[in-house]
VODREN-394190 format. One record per residue: residue number from 1; residue in one letter; x, y, z of N, C-alpha, C, O in turn. Coordinates in steps of 0.1 Angstrom, whole numbers, plus 2048, in hexadecimal, padded with zeros to 3 digits. Layout:
<atoms>
     n   res   n_X   n_Y   n_Z   ca_X   ca_Y   ca_Z   c_X   c_Y   c_Z   o_X   o_Y   o_Z
   NUM     a     X     Y     Z      X      Y      Z     X     Y     Z     X     Y     Z
...
</atoms>
This chain:
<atoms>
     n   res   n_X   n_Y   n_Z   ca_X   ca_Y   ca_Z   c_X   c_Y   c_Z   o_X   o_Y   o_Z
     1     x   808   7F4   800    800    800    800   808   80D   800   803   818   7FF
     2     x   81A   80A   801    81D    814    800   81C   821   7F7   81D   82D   7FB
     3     x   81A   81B   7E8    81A    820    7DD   80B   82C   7DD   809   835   7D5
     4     x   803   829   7E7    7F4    831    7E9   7F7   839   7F5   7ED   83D   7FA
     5     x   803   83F   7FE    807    848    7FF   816   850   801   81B   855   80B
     6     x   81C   84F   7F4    828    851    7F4   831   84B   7E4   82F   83F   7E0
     7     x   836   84F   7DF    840    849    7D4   843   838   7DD   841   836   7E9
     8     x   847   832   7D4    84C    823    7D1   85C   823   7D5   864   827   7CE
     9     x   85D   81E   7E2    86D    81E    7E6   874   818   7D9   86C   813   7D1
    10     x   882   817   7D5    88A    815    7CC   88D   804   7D2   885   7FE   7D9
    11     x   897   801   7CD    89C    7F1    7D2   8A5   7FA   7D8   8A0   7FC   7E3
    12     x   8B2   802   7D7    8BD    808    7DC   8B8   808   7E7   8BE   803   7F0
    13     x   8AB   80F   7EA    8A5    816    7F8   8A2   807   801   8AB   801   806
    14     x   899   805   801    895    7F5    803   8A1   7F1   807   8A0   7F0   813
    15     x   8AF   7ED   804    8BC    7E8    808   8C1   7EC   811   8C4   7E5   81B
    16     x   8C2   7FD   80E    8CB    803    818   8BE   803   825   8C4   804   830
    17     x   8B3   802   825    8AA    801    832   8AF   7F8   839   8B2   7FA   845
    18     x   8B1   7EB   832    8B0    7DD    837   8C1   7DF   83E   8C2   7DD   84A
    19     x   8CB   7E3   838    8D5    7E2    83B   8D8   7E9   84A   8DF   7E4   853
    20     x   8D1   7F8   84B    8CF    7FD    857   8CB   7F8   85E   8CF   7FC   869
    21     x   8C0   7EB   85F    8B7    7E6    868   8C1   7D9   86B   8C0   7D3   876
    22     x   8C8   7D6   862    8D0    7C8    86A   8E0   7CF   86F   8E9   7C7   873
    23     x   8E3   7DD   86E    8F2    7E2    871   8E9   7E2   884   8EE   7DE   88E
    24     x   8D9   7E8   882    8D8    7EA    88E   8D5   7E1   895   8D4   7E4   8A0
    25     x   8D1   7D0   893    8CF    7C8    898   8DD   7C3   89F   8DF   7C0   8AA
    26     x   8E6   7C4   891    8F3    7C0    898   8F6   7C6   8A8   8F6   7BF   8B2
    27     x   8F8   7D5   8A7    8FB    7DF    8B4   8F1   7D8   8BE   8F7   7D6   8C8
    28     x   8E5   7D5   8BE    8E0    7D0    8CB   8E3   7C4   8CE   8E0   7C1   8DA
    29     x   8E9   7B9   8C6    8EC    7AB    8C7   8FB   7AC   8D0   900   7A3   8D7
    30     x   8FF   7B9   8CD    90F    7C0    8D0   909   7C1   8E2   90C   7BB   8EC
    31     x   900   7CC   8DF    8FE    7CF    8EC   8F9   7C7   8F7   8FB   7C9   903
    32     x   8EF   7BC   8EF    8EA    7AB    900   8F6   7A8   8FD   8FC   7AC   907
    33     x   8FF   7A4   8F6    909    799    8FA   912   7A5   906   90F   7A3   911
    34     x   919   7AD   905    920    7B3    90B   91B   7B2   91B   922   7AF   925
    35     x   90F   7B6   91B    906    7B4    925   905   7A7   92A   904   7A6   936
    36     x   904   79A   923    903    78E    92A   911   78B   92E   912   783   936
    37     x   91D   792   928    929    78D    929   92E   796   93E   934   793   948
    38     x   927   79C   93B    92C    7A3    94B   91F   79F   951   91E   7A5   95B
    39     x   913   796   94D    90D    790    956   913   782   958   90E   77A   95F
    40     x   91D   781   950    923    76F    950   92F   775   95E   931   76C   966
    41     x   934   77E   960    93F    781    968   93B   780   976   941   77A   980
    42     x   92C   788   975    927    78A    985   921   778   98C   921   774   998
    43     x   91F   773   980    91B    764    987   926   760   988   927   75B   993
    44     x   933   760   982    93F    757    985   942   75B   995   944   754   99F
    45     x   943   769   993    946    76D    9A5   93F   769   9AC   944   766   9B6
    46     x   931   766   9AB    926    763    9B4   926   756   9B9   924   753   9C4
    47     x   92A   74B   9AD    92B    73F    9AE   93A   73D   9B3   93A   732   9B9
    48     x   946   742   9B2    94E    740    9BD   94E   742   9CB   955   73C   9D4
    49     x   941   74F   9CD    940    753    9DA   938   74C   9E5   939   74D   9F2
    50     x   92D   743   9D8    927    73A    9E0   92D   72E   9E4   92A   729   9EE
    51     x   938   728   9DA    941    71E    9DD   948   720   9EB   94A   715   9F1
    52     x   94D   72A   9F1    951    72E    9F9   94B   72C   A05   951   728   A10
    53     x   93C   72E   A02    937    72B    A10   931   725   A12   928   727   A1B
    54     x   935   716   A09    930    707    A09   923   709   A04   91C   701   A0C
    55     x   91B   70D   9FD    90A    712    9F9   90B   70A   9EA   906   70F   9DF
    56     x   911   6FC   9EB    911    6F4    9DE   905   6FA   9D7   906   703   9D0
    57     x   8F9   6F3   9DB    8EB    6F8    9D6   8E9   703   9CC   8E7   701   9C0
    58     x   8EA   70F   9D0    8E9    71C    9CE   8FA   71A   9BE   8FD   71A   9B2
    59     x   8FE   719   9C8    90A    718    9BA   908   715   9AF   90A   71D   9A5
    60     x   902   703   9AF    8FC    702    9A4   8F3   707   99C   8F4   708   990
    61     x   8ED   70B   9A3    8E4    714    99D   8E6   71F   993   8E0   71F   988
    62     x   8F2   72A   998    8F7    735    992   8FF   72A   989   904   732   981
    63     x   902   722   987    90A    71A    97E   900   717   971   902   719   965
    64     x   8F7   712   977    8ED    710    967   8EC   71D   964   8EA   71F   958
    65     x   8EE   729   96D    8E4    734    962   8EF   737   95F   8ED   737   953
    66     x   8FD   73C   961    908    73B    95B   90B   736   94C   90E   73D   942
    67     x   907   727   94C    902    723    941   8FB   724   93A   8FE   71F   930
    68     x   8F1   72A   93B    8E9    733    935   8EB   73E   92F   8E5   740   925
    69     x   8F4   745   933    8F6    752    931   900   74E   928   902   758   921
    70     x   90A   742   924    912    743    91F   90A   73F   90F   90C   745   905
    71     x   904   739   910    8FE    731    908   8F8   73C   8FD   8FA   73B   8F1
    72     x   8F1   744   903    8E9    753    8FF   8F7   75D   8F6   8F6   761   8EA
    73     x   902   75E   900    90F    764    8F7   90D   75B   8EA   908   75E   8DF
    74     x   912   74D   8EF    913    749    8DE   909   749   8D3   90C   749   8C7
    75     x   8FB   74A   8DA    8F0    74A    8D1   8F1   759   8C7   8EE   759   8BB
    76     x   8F5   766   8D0    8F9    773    8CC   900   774   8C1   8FD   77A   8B7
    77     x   90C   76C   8C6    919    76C    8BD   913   763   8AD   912   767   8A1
    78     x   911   75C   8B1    906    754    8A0   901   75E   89A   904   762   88F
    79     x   8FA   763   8A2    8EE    76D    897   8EF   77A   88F   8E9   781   886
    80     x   8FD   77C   89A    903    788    897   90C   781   889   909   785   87E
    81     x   911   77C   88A    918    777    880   913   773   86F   918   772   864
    82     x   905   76F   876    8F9    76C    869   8F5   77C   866   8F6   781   85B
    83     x   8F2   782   86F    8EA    78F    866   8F6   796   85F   8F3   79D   856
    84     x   907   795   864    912    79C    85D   911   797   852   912   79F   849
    85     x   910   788   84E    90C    783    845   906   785   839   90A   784   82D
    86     x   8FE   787   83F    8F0    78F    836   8F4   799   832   8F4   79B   826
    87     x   8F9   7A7   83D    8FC    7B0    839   904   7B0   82F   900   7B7   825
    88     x   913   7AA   82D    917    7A6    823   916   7A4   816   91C   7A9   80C
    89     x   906   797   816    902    798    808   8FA   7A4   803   8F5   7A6   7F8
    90     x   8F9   7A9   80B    8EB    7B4    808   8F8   7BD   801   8F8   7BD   7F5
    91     x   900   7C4   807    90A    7CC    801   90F   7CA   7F3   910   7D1   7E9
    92     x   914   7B6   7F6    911    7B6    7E4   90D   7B9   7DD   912   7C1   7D5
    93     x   901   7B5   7DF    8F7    7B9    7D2   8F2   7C3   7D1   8E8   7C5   7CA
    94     x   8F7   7CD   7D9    8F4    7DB    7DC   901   7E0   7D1   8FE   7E7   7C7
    95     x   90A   7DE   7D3    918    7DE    7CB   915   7D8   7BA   91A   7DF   7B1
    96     x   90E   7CB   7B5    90A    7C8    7AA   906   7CF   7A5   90B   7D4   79B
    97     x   8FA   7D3   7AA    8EE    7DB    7A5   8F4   7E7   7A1   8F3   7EB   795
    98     x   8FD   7EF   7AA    901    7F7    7A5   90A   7F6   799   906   7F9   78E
    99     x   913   7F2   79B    917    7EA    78E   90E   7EB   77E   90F   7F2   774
   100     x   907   7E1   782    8FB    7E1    777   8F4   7EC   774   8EF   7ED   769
   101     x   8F4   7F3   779    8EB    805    775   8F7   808   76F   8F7   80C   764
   102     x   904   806   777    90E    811    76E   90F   80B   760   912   813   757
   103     x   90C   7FE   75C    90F    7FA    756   909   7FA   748   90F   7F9   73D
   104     x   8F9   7FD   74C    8F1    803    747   8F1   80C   73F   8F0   80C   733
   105     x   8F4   81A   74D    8FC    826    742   8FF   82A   73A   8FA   832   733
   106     x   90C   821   739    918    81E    735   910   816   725   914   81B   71A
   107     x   90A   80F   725    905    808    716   8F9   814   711   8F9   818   705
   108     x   8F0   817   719    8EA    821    715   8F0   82D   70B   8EB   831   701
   109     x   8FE   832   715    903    83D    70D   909   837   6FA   908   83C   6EF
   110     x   90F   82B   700    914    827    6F0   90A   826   6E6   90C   829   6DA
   111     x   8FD   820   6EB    8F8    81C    6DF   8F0   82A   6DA   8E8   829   6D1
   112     x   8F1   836   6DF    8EE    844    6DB   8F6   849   6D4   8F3   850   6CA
   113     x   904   847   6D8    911    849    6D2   911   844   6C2   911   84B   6B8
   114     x   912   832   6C4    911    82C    6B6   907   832   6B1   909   837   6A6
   115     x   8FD   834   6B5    8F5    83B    6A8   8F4   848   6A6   8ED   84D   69D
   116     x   8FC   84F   6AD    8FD    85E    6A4   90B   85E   69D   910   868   696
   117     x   910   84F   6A0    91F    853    693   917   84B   687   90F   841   685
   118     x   91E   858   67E    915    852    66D   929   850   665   933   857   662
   119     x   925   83D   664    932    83C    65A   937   845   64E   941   84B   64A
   120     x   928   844   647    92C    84C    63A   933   855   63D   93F   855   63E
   121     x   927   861   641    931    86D    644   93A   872   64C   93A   87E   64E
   122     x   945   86A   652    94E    866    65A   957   863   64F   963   868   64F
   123     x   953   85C   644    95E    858    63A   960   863   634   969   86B   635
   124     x   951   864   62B    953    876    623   961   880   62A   96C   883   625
   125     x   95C   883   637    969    887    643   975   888   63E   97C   891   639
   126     x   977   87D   640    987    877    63E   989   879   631   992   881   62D
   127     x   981   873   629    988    879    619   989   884   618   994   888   613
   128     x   982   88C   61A    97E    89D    618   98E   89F   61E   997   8A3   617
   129     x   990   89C   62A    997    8A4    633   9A5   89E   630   9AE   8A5   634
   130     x   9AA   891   626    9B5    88A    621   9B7   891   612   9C2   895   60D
   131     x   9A9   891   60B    9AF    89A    5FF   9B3   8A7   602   9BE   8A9   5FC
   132     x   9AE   8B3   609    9B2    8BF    60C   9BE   8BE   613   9C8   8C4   60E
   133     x   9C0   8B9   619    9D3    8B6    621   9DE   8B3   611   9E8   8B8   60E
   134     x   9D8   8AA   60B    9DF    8AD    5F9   9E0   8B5   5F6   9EB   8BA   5F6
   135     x   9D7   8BA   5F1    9D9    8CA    5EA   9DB   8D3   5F1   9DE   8DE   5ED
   136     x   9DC   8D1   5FF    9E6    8DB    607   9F5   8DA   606   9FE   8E2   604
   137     x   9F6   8CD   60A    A04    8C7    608   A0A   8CC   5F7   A16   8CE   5F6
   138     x   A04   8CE   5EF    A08    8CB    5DD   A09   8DC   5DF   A12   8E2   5D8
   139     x   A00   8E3   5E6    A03    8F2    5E2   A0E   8F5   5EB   A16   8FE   5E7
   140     x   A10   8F1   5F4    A1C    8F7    5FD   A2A   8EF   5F4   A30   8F8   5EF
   141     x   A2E   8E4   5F0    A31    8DD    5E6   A38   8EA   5DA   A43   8EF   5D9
   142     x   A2D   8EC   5D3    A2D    8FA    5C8   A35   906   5CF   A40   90C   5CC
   143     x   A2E   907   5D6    A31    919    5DE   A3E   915   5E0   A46   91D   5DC
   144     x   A43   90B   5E6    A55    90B    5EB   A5E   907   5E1   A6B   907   5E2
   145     x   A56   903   5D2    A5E    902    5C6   A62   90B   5C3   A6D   90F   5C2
   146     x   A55   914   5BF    A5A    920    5BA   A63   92A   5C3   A6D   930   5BF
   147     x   A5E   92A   5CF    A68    935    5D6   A7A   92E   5D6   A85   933   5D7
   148     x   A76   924   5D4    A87    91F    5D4   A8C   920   5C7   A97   924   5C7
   149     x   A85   91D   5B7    A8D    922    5AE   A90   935   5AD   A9A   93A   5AA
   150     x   A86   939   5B0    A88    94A    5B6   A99   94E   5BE   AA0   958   5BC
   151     x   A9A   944   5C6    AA8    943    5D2   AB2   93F   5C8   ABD   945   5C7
   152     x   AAF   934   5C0    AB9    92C    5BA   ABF   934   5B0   ACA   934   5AB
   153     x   AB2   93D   5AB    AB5    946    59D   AC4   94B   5A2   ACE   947   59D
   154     x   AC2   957   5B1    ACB    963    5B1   ADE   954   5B6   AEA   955   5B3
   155     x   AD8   94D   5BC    AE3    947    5C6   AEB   93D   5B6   AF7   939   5B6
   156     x   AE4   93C   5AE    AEC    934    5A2   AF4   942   59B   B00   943   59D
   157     x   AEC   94B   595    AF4    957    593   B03   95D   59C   B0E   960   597
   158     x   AFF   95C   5A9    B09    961    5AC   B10   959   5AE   B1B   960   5AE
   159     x   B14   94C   5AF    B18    940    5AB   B21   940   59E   B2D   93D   59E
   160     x   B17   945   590    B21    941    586   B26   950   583   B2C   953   578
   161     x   B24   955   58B    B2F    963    58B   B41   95E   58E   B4B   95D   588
   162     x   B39   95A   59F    B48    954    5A3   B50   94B   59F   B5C   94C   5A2
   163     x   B4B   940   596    B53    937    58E   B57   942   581   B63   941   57E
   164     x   B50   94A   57A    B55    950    570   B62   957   571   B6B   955   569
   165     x   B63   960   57D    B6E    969    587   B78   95D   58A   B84   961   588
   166     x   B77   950   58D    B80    94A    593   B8C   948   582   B97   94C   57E
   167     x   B80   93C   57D    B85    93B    571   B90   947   56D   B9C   945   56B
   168     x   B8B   952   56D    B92    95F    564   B9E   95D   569   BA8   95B   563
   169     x   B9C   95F   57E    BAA    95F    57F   BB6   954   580   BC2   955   581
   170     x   BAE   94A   57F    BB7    93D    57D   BC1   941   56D   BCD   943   56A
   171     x   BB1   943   564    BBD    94A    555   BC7   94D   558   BD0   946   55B
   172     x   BC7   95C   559    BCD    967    55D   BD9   95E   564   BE3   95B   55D
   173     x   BD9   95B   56E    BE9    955    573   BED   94C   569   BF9   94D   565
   174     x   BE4   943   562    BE9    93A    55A   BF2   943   54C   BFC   93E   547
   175     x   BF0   94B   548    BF4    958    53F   BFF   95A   542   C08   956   53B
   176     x   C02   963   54F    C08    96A    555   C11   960   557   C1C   965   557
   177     x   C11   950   559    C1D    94A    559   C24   949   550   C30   94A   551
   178     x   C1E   945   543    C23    93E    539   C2A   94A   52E   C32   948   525
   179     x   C23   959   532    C2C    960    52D   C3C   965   534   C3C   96D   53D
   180     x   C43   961   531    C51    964    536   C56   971   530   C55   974   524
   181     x   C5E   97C   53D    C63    98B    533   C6A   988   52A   C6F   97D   527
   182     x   C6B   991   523    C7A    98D    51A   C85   998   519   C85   9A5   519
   183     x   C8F   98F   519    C9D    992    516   C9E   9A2   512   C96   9A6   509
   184     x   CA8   9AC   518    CAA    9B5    514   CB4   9B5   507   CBE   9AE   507
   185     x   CB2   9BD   4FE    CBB    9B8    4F2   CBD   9AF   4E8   CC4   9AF   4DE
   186     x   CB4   9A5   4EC    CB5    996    4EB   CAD   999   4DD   CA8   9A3   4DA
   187     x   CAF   98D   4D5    CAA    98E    4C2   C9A   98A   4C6   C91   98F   4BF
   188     x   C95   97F   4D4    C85    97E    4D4   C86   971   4D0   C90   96B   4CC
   189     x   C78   96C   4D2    C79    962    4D3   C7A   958   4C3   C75   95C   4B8
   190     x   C80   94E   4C3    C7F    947    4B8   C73   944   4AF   C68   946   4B3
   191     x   C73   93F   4A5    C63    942    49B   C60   934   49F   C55   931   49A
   192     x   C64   92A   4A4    C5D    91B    4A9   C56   91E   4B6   C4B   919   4B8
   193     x   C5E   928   4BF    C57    929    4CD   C50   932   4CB   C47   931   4D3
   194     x   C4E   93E   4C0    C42    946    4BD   C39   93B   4B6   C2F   93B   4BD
   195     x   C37   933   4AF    C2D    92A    4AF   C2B   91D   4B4   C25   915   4AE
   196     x   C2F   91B   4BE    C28    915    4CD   C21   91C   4D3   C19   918   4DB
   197     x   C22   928   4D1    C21    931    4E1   C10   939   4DA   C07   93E   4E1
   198     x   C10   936   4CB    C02    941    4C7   BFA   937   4CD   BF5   93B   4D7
   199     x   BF6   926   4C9    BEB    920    4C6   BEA   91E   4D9   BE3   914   4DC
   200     x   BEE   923   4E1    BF0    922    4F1   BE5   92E   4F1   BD9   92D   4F6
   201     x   BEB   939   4EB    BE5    947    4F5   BD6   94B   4EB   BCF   955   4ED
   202     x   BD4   941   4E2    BC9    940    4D7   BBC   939   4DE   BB1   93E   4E1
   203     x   BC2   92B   4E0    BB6    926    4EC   BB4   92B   4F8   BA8   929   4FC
   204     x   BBB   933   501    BB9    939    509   BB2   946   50C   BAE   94B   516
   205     x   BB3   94D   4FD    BAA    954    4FE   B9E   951   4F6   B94   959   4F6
   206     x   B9D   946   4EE    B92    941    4EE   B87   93A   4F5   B7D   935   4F1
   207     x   B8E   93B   503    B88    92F    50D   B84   93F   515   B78   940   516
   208     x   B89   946   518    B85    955    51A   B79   95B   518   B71   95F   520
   209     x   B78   95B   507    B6D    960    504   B61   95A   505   B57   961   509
   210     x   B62   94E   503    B5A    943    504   B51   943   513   B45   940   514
   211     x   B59   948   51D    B51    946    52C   B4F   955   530   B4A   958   53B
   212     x   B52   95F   525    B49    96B    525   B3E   96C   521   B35   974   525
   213     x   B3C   963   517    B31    966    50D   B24   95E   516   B18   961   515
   214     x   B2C   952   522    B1E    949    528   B1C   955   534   B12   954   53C
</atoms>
């Protein structure tokens, strides 16, 4: 009849009730034994006191209830032990359960997930976004071709300056060696060593002109 005045307890709720109700059965099972255990103390005194003053009878007596009382501890100690028990399993499946809802969740959220991923256009994606990285890659590609023949233009120029300059002056010593002064007074050179000496200074200034003209 709960549900006709009030919401419908959960199962969570319902658990944790039950679990309160056996943590608190435990504590009073806590509290007779404690209590029988210092009423087991006062009979032992009692029943040595009566031993004392020969009151066999009476002794016995406090001896069965002694026994009694011991009996009652152990009956405590059982039950306590059974309802921890219980408590135990109850926590499990208090622990399952939870489990299982998370787990729920947890599938709930994927199968919202899988269905808002669309393969197709996930692919479209990737191609779209693999061909444009191409033609990015191919224009950057271009742009650093050309700016490097632009570089290469001025750096080959000044380049075949310096081999042209080197060249010259390699000539130039090569000239400057092979002409020797001449003799003061002297008749000059013989007409065999004047023609050795033209078809030398002929190619060399043909090799001259030749690397002016490039």
């Amino acid at each position: 009849m709960e549900f006709l005045f009030g919401r419908k307890k959960t199962p969570q709720e319902i658990l944790r009730e039950n679990q309160r109700a056996i943590r608190k059965a435990i504590r009073e099972l806590d509290r007779e034994k404690t209590t029988l255990q210092n009423e087991e103390k006062k009979i032992i005194v009692e029943i040595k006191k009566l031993a004392r003053q020969e009151q066999m009878e009476a002794a016995k007596i406090m001896a069965k209830d002694l026994v009694r009382t011991r009996n009652y501890v152990k009956k405590f100690t059982r039950m306590k032990t059974q309802l921890t028990a219980v408590s135990m399993k109850m926590q499990t499946l208090q622990s399952t359960q939870a489990m299982a809802s998370a787990m729920k969740g947890a599938t709930r959220a994927m199968v919202m997930m899988n269905k808002q991923l669309n393969m197709p256009q996930i692919q479209r994606i990737v191609m779209e976004f693999e061909k444009q990285s191409e033609m990015m890659d191919m224009k950057e590609e271009m742009m650093g071709d050309a700016i490097d023949d632009v570089m290469e233009g001025d750096a080959d120029e000044e380049e075949t300056d310096q081999i042209v300059n080197q060249v010259l002056d390699e000539i130039g010593i090569s000239l400057s060696s092979q002409m020797a002064p001449a003799p003061i007074g002297s008749e000059g050179l013989k007409d065999s060593e004047k023609n050795a000496a033209d078809p030398v200074d002929a190619e060399l200034q043909k090799r001259l002109e030749n690397l002016r003209k490039t």
